[in-house]
Z-matrix of the N, CA and C atoms (Angstrom, degrees):
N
C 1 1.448
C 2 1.521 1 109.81
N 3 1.023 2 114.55 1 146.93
C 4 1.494 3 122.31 2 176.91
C 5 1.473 4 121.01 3 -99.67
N 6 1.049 5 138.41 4 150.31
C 7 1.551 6 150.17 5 -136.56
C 8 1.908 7 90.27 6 -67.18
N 9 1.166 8 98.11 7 -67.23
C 10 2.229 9 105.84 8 175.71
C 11 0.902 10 81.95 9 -35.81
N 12 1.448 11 152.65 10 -131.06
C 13 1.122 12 154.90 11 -132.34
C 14 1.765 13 120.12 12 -1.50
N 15 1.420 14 73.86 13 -74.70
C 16 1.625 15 93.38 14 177.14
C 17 1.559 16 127.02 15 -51.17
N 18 1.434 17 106.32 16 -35.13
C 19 1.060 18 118.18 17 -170.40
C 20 2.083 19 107.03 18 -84.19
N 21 1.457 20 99.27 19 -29.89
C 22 1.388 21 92.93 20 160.74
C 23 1.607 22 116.72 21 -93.94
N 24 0.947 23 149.48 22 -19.65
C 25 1.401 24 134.40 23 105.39
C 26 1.716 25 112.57 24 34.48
N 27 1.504 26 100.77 25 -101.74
C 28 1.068 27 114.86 26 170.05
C 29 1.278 28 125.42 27 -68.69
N 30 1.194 29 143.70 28 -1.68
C 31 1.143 30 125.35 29 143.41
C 32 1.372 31 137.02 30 -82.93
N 33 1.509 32 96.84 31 -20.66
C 34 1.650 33 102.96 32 146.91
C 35 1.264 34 133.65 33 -47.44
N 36 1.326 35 121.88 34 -47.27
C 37 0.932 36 145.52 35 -161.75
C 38 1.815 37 107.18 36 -67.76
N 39 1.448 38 97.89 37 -68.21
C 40 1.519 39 119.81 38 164.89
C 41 1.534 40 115.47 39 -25.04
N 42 1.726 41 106.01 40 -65.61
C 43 1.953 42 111.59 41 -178.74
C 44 1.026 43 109.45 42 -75.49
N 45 1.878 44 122.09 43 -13.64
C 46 1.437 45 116.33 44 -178.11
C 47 1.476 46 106.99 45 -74.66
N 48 1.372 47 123.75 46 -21.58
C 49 0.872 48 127.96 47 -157.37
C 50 1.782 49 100.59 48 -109.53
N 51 1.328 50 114.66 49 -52.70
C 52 1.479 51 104.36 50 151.38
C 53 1.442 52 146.36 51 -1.95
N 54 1.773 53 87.83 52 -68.69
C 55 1.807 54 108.47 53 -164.75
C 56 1.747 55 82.84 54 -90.50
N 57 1.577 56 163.49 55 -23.29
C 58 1.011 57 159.28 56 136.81
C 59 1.520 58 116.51 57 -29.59
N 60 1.395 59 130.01 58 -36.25
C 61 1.214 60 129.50 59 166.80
C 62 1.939 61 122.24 60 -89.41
N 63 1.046 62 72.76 61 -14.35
C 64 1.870 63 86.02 62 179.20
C 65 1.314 64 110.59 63 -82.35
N 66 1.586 65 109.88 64 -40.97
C 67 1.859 66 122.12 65 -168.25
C 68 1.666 67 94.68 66 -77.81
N 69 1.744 68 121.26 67 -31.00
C 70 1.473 69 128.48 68 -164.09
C 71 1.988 70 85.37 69 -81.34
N 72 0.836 71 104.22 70 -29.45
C 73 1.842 72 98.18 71 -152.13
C 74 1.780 73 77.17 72 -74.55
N 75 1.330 74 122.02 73 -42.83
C 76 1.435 75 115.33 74 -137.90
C 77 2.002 76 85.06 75 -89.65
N 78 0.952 77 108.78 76 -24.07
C 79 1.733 78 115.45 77 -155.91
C 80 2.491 79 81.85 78 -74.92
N 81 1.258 80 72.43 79 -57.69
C 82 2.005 81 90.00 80 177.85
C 83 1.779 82 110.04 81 -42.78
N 84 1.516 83 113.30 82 -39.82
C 85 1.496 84 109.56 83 -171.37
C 86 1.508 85 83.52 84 -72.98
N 87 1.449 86 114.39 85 -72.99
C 88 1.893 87 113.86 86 -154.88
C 89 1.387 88 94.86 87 -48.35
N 90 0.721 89 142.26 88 -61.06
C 91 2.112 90 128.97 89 173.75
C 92 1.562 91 104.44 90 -24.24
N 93 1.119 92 114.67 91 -75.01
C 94 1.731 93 124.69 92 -173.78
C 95 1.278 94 97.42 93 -52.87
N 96 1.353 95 134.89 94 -52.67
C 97 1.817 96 115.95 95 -169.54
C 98 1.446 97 108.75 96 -85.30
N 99 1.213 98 130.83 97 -16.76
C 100 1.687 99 137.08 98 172.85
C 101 1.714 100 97.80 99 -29.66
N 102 0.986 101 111.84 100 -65.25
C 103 1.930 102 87.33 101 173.63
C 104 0.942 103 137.96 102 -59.98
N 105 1.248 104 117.53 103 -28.00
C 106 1.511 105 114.61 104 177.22
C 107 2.208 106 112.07 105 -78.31
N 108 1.754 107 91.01 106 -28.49
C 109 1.617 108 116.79 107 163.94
C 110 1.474 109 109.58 108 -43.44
N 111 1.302 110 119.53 109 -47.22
C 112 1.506 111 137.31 110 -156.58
C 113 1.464 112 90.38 111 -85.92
N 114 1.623 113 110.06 112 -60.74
C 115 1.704 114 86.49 113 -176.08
C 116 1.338 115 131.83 114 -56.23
N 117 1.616 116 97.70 115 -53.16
C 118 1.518 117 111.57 116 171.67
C 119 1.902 118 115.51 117 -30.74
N 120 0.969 119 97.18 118 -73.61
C 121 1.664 120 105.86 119 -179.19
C 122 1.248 121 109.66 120 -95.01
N 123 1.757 122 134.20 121 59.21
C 124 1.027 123 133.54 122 156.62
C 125 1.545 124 123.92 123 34.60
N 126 1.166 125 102.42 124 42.20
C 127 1.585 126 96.05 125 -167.90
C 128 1.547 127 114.12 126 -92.32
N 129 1.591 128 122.14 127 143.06
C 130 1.195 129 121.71 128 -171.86
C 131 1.716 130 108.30 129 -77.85
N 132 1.307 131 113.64 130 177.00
C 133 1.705 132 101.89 131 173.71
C 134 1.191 133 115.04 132 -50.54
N 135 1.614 134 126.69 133 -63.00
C 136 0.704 135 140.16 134 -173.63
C 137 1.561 136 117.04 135 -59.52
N 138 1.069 137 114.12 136 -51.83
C 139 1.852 138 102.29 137 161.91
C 140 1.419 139 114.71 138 -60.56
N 141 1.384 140 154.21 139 -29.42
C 142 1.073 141 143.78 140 120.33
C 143 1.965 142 127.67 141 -13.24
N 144 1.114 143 101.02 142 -63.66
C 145 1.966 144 104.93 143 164.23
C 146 1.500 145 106.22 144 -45.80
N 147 1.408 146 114.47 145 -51.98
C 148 1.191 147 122.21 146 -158.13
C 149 1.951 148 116.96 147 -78.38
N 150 1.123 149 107.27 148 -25.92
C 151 1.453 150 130.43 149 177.62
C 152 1.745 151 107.91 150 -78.30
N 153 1.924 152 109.90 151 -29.65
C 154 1.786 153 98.75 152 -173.56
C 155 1.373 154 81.18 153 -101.24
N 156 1.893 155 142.43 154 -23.11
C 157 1.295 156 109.56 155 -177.91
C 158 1.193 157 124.57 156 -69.97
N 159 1.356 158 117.25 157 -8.59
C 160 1.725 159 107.22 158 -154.52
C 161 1.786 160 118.92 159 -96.97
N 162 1.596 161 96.63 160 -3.28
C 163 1.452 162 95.06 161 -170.41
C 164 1.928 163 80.97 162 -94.04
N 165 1.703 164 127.40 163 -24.41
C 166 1.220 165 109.64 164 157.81
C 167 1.190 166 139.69 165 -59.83
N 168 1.093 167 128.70 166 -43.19
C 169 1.428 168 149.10 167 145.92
C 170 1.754 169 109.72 168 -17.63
N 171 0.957 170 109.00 169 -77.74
C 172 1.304 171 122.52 170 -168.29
C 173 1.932 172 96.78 171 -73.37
N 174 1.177 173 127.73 172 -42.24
C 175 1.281 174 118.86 173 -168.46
C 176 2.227 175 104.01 174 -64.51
N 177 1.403 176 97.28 175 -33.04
C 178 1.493 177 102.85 176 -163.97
C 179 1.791 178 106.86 177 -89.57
N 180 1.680 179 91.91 178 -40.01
C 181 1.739 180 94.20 179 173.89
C 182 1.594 181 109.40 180 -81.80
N 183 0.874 182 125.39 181 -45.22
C 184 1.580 183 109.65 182 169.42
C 185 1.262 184 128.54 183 -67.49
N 186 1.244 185 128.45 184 22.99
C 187 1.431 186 131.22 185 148.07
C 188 1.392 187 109.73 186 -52.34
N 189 0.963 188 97.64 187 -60.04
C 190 2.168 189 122.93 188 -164.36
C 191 1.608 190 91.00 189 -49.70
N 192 0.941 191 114.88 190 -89.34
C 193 1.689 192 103.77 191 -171.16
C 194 1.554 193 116.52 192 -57.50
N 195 0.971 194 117.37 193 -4.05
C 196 2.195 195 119.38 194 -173.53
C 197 1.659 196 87.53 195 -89.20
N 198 1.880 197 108.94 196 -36.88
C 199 1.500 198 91.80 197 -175.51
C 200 0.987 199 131.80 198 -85.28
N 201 1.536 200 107.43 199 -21.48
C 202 1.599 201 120.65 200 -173.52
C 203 1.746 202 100.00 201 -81.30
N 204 1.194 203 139.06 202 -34.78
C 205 1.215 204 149.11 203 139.66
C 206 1.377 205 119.85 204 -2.70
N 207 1.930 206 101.23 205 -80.79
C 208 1.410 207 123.57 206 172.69
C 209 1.344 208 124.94 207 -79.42
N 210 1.516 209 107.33 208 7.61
C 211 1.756 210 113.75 209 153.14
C 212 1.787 211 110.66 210 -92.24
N 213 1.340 212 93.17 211 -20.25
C 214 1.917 213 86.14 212 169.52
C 215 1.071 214 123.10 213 -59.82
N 216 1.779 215 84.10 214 -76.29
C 217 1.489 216 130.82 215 -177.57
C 218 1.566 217 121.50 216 -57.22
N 219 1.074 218 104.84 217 -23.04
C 220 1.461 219 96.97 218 -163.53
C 221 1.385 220 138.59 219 96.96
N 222 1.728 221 131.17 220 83.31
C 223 1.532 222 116.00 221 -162.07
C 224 1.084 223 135.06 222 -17.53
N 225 1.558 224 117.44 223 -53.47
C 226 1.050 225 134.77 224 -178.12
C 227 1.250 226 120.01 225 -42.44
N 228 1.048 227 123.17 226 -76.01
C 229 1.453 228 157.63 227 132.11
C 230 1.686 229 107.58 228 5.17
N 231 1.141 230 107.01 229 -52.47
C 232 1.505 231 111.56 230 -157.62
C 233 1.738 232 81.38 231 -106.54
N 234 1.129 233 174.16 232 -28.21
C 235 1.233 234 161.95 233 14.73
C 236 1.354 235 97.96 234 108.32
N 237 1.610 236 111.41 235 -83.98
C 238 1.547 237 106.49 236 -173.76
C 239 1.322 238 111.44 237 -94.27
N 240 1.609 239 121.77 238 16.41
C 241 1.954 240 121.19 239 154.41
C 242 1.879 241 87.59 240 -59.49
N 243 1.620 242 104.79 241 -51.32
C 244 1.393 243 89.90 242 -151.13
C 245 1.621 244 118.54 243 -85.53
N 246 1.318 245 114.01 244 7.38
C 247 1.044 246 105.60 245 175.24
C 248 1.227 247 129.67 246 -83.40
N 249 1.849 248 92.17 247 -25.20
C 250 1.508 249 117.79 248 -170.01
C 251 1.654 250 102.90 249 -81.63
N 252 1.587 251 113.66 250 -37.29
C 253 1.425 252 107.23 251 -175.68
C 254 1.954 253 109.94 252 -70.86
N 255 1.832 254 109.37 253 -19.33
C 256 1.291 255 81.09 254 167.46
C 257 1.180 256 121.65 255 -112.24
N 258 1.650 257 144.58 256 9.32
C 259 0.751 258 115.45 257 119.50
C 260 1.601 259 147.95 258 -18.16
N 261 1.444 260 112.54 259 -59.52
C 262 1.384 261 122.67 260 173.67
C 263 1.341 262 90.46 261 -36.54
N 264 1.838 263 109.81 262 -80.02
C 265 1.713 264 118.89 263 -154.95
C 266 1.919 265 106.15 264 -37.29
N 267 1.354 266 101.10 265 -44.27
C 268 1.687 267 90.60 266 -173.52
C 269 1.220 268 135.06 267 -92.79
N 270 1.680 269 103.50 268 14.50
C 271 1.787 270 101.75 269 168.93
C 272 1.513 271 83.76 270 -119.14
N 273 1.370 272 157.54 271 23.37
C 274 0.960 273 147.96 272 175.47
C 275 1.745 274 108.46 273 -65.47
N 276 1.379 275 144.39 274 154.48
C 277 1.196 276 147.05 275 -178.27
C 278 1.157 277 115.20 276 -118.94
């Protein structure tokens, strides 16, 4: 292997590991405020269960199709569909 390589390598490595502590930090706060979540918006237990599984759900099961996708398609490609579709989803009105 030649030195480029390596060096993107490691910078992979670095944001892979980054955006993994950012999604854990952010997944860790909504856990900690879920009670005060629950009062605020009346939520039953079970709509509570259902509100911390789903950003798991979706973070672990949507690998499978983003990858099989971005083995067609192309990361890139399949990367900024999804950045752009959530963007879209979260300024939508």
């Amino acid at each position: 292997m030649n030195s480029g390589s390596d060096r993107s390598n490691t910078v992979q490595l670095i944001l892979g590991t980054g955006a993994f502590a950012l999604c854990f930090a952010v997944l860790g706060s909504v856990s900690a405020m879920m009670p005060v979540l629950k009062r605020q918006f009346h939520l039953a237990p079970v709509q509570a269960s259902i509100s911390m599984a789903i950003p798991v759900l979706l973070g672990s099961l949507g690998r499978i199709p983003l990858g099989l996708l971005a083995d067609r398609f192309g990361g890139r490609k399949v990367f900024s569909l999804t950045m752009v579709s959530g963007w879209y989803s979260a300024n939508e009105q």
